[in-house]
VOBA-1610 file (N, C-alpha, C; in pm, whole numbers, padded with zeros to 5 digits, always signed):
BEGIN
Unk+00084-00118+00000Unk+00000+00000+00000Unk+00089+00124+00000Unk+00018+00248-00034Unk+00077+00366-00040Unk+00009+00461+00069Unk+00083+00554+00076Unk+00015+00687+00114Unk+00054+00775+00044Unk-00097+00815+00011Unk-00058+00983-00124Unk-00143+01081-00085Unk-00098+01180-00102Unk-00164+01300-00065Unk-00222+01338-00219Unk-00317+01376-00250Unk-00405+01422-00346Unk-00347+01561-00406Unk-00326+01578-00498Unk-00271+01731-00509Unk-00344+01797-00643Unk-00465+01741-00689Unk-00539+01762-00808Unk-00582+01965-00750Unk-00571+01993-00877Unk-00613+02138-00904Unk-00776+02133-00956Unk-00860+02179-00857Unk-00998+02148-00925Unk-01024+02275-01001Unk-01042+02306-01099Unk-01096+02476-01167Unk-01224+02455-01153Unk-01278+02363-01119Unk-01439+02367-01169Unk-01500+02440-00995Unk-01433+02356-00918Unk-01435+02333-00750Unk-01332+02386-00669Unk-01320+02487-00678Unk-01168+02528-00636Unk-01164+02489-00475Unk-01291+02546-00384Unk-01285+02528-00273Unk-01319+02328-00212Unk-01307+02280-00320Unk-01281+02102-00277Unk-01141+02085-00195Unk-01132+02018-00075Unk-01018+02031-00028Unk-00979+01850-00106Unk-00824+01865-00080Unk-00736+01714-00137Unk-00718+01653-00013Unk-00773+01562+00019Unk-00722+01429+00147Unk-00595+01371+00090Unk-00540+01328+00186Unk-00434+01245+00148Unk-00513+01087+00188Unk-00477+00984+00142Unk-00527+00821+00109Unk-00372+00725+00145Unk-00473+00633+00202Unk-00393+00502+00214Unk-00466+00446+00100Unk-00388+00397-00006Unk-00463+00328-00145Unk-00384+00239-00153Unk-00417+00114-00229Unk-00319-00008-00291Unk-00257+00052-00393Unk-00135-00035-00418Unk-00013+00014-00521Unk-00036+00101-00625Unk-00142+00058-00678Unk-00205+00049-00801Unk-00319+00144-00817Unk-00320+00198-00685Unk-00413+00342-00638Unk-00571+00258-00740Unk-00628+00138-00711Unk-00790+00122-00743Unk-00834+00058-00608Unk-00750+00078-00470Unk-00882+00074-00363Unk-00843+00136-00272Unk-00907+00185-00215Unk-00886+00307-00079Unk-00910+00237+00027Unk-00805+00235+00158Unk-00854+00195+00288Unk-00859+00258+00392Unk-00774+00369+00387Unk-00852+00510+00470Unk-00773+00631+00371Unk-00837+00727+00480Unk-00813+00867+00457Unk-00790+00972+00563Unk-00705+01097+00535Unk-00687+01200+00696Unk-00781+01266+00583Unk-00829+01342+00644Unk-00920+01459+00627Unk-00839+01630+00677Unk-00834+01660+00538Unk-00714+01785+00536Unk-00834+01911+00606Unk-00959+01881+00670Unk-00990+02057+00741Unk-00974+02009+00831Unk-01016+01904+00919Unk-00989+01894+01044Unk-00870+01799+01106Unk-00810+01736+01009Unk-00682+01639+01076Unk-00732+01464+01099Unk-00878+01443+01109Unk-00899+01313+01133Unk-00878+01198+01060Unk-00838+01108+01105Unk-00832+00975+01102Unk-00951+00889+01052Unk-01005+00850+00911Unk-01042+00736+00873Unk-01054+00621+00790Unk-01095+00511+00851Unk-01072+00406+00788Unk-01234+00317+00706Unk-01155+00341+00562Unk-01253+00326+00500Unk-01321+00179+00467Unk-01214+00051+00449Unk-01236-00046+00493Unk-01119-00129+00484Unk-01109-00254+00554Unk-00967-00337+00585Unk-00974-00380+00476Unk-01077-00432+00386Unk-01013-00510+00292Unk-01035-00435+00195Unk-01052-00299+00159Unk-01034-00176+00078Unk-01145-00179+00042Unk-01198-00034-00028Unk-01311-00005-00129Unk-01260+00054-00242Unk-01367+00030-00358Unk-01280+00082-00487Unk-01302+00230-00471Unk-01192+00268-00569Unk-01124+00408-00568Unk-01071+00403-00689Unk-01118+00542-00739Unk-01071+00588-00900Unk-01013+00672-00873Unk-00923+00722-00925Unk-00819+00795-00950Unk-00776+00846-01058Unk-00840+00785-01132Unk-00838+00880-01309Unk-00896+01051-01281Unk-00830+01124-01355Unk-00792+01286-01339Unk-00770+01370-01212Unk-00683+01265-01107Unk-00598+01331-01004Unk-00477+01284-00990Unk-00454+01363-00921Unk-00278+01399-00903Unk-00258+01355-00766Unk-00120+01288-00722Unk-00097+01224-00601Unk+00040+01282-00578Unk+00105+01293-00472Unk+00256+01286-00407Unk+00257+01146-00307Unk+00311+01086-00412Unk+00334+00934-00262Unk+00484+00981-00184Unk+00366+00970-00042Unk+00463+01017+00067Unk+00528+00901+00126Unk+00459+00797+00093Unk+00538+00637+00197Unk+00459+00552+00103Unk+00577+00441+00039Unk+00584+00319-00011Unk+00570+00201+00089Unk+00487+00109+00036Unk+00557-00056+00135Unk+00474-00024+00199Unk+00370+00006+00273Unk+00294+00027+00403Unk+00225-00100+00335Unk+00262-00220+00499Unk+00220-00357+00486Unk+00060-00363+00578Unk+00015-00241+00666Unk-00101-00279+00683Unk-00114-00110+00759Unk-00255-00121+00811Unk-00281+00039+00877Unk-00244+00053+01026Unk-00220-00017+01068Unk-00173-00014+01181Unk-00029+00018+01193Unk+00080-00029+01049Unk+00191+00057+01073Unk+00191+00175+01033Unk+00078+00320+00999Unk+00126+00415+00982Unk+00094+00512+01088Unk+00110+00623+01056Unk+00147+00733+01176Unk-00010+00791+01142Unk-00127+00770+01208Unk-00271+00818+01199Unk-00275+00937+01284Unk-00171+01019+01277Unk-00196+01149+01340Unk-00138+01220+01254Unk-00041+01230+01180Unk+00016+01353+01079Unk+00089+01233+00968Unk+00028+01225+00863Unk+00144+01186+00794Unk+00199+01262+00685Unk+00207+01366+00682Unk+00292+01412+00671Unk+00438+01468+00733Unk+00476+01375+00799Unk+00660+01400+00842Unk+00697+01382+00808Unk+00683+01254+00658Unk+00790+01263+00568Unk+00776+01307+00470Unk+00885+01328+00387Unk+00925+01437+00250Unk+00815+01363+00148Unk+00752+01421+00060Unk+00696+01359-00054Unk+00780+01319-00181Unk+00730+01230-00239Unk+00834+01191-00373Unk+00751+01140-00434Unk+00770+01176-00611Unk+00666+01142-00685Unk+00703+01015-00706
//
């Protein structure tokens, strides 16, 4: 699994905010999400839900994430992003 932060430019929606996602490799299932207005923590399901990703933009911040329990569900952003 990954973690990517969303970085799509909406023109249509400008005020849509970008979550960052725990998604599979292959970014087609989502198993949680932080929520960029308030900071929270959720989990969308263990054994993922589908997720499209066709016409957005990602920064994967952490590769290899083997389940949700190893990531940091309070900020993940501490580490550097890399496309």
């Amino acid at each position: 699994m990954i973690v990517a932060k969303e970085i799509t430019e909406l023109t249509e929606s400008p005020n849509t905010p970008n979550h960052t996602y725990l998604l599979s490799d292959k970014k087609a299932k989502v198993y949680a999400y932080w929520n960029v207005v308030d900071g929270s923590f959720h989990v969308m399901s263990t054994k993922g839900a589908n997720f499209s990703a066709s016409r957005r933009r990602f920064d994967i911040i952490e590769r290899n994430v083997q389940s949700i329990n190893e990531i940091n569900t309070k900020d993940p952003f501490l580490k550097k992003s890399r496309r």
